[in-house]
Every structure is written in structure tokens, then in C-alpha cells.
C-alpha positions in Angstrom: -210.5 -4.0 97.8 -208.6 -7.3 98.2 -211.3 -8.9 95.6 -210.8 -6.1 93.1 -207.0 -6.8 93.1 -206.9 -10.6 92.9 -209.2 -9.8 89.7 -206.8 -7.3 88.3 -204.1 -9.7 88.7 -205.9 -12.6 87.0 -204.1 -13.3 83.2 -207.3 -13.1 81.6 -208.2 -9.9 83.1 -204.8 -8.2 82.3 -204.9 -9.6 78.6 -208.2 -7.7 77.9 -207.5 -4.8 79.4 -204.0 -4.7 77.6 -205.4 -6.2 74.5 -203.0 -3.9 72.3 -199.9 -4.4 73.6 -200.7 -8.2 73.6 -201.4 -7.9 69.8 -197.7 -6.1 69.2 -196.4 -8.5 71.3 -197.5 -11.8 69.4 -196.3 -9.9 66.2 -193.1 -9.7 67.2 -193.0 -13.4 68.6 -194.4 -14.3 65.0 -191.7 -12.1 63.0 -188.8 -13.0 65.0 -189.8 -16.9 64.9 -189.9 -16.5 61.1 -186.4 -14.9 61.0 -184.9 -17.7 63.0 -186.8 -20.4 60.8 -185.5 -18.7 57.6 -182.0 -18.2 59.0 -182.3 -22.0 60.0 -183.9 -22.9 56.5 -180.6 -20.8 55.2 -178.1 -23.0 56.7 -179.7 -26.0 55.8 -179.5 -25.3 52.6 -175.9 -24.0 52.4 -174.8 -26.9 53.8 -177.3 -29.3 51.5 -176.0 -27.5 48.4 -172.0 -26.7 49.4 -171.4 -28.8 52.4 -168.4 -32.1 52.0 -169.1 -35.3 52.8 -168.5 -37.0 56.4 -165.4 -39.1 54.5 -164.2 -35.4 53.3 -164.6 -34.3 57.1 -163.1 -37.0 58.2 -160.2 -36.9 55.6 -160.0 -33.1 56.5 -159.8 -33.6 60.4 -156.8 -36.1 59.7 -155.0 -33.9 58.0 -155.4 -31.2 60.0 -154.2 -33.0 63.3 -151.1 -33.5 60.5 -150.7 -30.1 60.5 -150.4 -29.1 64.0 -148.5 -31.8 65.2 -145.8 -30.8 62.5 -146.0 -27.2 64.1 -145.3 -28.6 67.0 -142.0 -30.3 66.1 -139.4 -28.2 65.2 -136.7 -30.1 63.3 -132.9 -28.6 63.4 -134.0 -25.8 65.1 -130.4 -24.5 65.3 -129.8 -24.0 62.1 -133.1 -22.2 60.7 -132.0 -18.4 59.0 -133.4 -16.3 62.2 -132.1 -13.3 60.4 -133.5 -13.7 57.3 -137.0 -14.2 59.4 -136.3 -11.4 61.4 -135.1 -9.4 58.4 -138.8 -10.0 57.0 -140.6 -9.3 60.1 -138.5 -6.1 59.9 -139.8 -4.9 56.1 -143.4 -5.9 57.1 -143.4 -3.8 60.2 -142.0 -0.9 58.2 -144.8 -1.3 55.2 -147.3 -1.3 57.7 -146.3 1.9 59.9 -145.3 3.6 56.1 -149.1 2.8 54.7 -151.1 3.3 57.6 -149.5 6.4 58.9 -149.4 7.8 55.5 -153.1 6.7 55.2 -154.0 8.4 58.3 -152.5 11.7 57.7 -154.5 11.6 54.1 -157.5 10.3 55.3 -157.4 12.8 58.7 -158.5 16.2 56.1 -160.5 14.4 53.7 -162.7 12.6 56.0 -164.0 16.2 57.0 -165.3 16.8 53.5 -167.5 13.5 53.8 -168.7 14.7 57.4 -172.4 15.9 56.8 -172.0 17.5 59.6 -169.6 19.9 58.0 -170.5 19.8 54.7 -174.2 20.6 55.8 -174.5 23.7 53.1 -176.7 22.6 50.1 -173.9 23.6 47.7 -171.4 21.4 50.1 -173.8 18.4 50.2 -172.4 17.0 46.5 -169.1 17.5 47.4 -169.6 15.4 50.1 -171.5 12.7 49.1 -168.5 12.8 45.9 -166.3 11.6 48.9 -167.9 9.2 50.6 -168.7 7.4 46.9 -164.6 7.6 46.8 -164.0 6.1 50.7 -166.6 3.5 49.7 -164.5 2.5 46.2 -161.1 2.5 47.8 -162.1 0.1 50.8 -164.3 -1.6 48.7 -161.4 -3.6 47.2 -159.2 -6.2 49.1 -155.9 -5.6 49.9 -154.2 -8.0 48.3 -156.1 -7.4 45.0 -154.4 -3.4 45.8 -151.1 -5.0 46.0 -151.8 -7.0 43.2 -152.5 -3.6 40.7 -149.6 -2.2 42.4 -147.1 -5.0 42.0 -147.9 -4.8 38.7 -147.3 -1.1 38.8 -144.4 -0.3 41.2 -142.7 -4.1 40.0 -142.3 -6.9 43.5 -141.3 -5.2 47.1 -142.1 -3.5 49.7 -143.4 -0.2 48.3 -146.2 -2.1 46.5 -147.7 -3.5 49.8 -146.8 -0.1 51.3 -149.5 1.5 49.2 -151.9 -1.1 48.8 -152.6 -0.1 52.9 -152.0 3.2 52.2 -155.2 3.0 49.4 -157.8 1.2 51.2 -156.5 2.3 54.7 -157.4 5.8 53.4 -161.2 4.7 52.2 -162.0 2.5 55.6 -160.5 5.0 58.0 -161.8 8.4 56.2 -165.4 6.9 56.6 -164.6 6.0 60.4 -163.3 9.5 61.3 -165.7 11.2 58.9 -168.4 9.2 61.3 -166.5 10.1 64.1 -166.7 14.0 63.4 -170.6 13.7 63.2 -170.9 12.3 66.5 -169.5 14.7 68.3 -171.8 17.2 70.5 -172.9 20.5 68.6 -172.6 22.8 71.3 -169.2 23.8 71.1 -169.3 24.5 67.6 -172.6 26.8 67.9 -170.6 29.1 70.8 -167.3 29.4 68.6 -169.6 30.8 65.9 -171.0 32.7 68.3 -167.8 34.5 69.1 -167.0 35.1 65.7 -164.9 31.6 64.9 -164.1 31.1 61.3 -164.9 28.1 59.5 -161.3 26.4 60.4 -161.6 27.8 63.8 -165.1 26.0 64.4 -164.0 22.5 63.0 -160.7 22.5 64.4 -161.8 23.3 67.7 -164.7 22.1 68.1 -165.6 19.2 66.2 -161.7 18.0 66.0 -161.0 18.4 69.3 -164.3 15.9 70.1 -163.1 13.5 67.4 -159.5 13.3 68.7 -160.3 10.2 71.0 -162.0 8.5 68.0 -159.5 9.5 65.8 -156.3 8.1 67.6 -158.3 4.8 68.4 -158.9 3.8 65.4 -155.5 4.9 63.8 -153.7 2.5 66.2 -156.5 -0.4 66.2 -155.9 -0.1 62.3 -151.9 -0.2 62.8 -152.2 -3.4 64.8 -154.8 -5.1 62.4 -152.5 -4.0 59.6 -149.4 -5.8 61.3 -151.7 -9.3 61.2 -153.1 -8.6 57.3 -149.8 -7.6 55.9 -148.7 -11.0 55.9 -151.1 -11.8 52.9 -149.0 -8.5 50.9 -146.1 -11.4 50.5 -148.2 -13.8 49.0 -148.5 -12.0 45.8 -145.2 -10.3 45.9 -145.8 -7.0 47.8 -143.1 -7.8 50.5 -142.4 -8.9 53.6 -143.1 -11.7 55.8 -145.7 -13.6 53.2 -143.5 -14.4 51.1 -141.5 -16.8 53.8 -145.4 -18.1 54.7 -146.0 -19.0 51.2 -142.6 -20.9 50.5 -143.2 -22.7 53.5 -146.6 -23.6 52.9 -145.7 -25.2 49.6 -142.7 -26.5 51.2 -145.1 -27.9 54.2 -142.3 -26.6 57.0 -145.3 -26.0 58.9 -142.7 -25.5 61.9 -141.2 -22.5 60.5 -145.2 -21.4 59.1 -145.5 -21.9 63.4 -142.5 -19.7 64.5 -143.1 -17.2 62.3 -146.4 -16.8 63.4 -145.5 -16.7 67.1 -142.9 -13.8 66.2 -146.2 -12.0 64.5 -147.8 -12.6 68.0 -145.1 -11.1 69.8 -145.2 -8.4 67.4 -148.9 -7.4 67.8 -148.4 -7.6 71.7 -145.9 -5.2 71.7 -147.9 -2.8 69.3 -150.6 -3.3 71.5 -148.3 -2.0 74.2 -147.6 1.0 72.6 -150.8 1.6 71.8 -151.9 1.3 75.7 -149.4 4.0 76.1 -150.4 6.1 74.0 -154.1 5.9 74.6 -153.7 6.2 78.2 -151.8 9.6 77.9 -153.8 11.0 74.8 -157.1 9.8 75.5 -157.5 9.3 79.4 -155.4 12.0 80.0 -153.3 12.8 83.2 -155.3 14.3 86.7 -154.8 17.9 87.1 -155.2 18.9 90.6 -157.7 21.5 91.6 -155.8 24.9 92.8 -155.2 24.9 96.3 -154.9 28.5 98.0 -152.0 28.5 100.7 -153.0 29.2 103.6 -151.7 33.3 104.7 -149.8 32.6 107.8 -150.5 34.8 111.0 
């Protein structure tokens, strides 16, 4: 007995009884050390064709070190317009709660006719796959080339950068709640039908009511990351705070290009506190204690 299993754990015995799995397992090995050579053979050549020279690196670091230490140094502090900066912090705040709530509340019915899940009927399948071609066009464009068209539209302010979120806000977060709604369990849906649900009834309750956690996660992860993006909306004229970046820039105030930014910081933390709030009571939910009987006194 002890002889047969000092053979059984000998390498060479296990490799030819497990010959197979061996044979997967050195095809893997092979495949996956070809993907890391040609990602490696990839960057090599990037780098050969597009990369700077070590004086451009050098001259970049320099200037870069530059930068910060002007950041740094905030000269006549005292008399910088704070309510001008505030003002613009102000109108971008406002675009992005105007585009991205609009967004959501558009994007909240339509994603249900891209759901496959609800738009599983063979004559419901075009329609769908109609919407998901329109999600994939409207998110497909950057938002500053949006606010671009609609500066060009609407004329320079804040209602152009309003619905450049509003357009591809709509695309990016009707795919995301449209995936959400097919993820959710089929269960419920199956006994609402069962009980005579109609087709409102069913997604409302329950695909909706699965989706719901989904749903108001990504709406306020998309209002913060909004709040950090809409700064580009000033650089071509759609309002707000990017405008004061990009006349700084050229102005190289990089102190103000800092203290702007740390107000932006400030602004995202406190969104981000909100948005703990409201997951916490919408999402997590408050503990309902189990019914207790009182106890019948004698």
C-alpha cells in the first residue's frame, strides 16, 4: 500500500495518467505567453514609432516641475475675484444636475425598449435592437464635440453644455439601465403573469423594482463624474467653470488653474456625500423589526 502511493505521487506517474489535462494545460501556457509577447512587441513599437526623445523627457520633466511649483505659489491671493470663481462653479453645477437629471428621466423609459429581456417578442426584437443602435450613436460622440454642435446651435452658455450631457448622458446611461433590467431575476415577473399582471404591471414591478439599486447607482456615479467632465464644456464655450481654466491656461496663472481645481474637489466630495445618503436610504434600506406579540398579562 505505502509503495503504491509513493508511485502515484511520482510527477512522471501523475503526468501520464493525466496526460490530457497536461496537454490543455501547456496550451494555455503557450497562448497566454504569446499574448504577453505580442502585447510587449506592441509597446515596443509604440514607443519606437511615437515615443520623444530622452532631451524631450527631460525638457518635459523641467517644465512640468514649472508647473506645480507655480501651483503652489499663490501670488496676491487677496485680491483674486472669488465670486466670479464661485459664480462659475455655481453655472457648472447647475448644467450638470440640469443634463444629467434630464438625461436620466429620458433615458429611465427608453432603456426598457432596448432590454431584450422585455422586448423578447419577435416583432419587439427590431424595435429594440433600433434603440440600442441609437444609445450606441449618442454616447459614441465626445462631449465636447456635443457641446461643440450645440454651441453652434443654441449660440455660447450654459444651455449648450446642459444638453451636450443631457445627449450622450441619455446613450451611456440607457445602455447601463437597459443592462441593468436584464439582469434582474425572472421569477418575479413569471408569478405577476401568473396572477394576471399586465404588461406595465410585470415590468414595473418586477423587473423595475430589481433594477432600482442599479438604476440610482449609476444615476448619481454619473452626476459626480459629470461634475469633473463639465469642466471641458467651458473650453469650447458651453459654460461654466472651463472657461476660467482655459483663460488661465493661456494666461499660465497656474495658481488660480490650482484653486479652482481644489474648489472642484470640494465639490465632488460633497456630491459624493449626498450620494452616500441617498444610497444608504434607497439602496441599503432601513431595519424593520420583526413583530413582536405582547405578552397577555395574567
Amino acid at each position: 500500500m505505502t509503495i503504491d502511493l509513493l508511485e502515484r505521487s511520482d510527477p512522471d506517474v501523475i503526468k501520464r495518467e493525466h496526460a490530457t489535462l497536461f496537454r490543455v494545460q501547456r496550451r494555455y501556457l503557450l497562448r497566454l505567453a504569446l499574448l504577453v509577447a505580442a502585447v510587449f512587441a506592441f509597446y515596443v513599437l509604440f514607443f519606437v514609432q511615437y515615443g520623444i526623445s530622452l532631451e524631450q523627457t527631460l525638457t518635459g520633466l523641467g517644465k512640468l516641475v514649472q508647473y506645480f511649483l507655480h501651483m503652489f505659489i499663490w501670488r496676491d491671493f487677496q485680491n483674486w475675484p472669488f465670486g466670479y470663481y464661485l459664480e462659475q462653479i455655481f453655472i457648472t453645477v447647475a448644467i450638470v444636475f440640469t443634463g444629467t437629471l434630464t438625461a436620466t428621466v429620458v433615458a429611465l423609459p427608453c432603456s426598457f425598449f432596448a432590454a431584450r429581456n422585455v422586448m423578447a417578442h419577435p416583432l419587439l426584437r427590431p424595435v429594440g435592437f433600433l434603440v440600442r443602435r441609437v444609445f450606441d450613436v449618442l454616447r459614441g460622440v465626445d462631449m465636447a464635440i456635443w457641446g461643440l454642435v450645440f454651441v453652434s446651435a443654441v449660440g455660447l452658455g450654459p444651455l449648450a453644455g446642459a444638453l451636450a450631457i443631457l445627449v450622450q448622458d441619455t446613450g451611456l446611461l440607457g445602455k447601463l439601465y437597459a443592462e441593468g433590467h436584464e439582469a434582474v431575476e425572472k421569477a418575479p415577473t413569471r408569478g405577476l403573469t401568473a396572477v394576471g399582471a399586465n404588461s406595465l404591471q410585470k415590468y414595473r414591478l418586477g423587473v423595475f423594482t430589481q433594477s432600482f439599486p442599479t438604476f440610482l447607482a449609476l444615476s448619481l456615479y454619473q452626476l459626480e463624474s459629470n461634475t469633473r467632465s463639465a469642466a471641458v464644456l467651458g473650453f469650447v464655450g458651453a459654460g461654466g467653470i472651463g472657461l476660467v481654466y482655459a483663460e488661465n491656461m493661456r494666461l499660465w496663472n497656474w495658481d488660480v488653474v490650482m484653486f479652482i481645481t481644489l474648489l472642484l474637489v470640494i465639490v465632488v466630495m460633497l456630491i459624493d456625500g449626498l450620494s452616500a445618503q441617498l444610497r444608504k436610504r434607497y439602496i441599503l434600506g432601513k431595519e424593520i423589526p420583526l413583530f413582536q406579540p405582547e405578552a397577555q398579562s395574567t
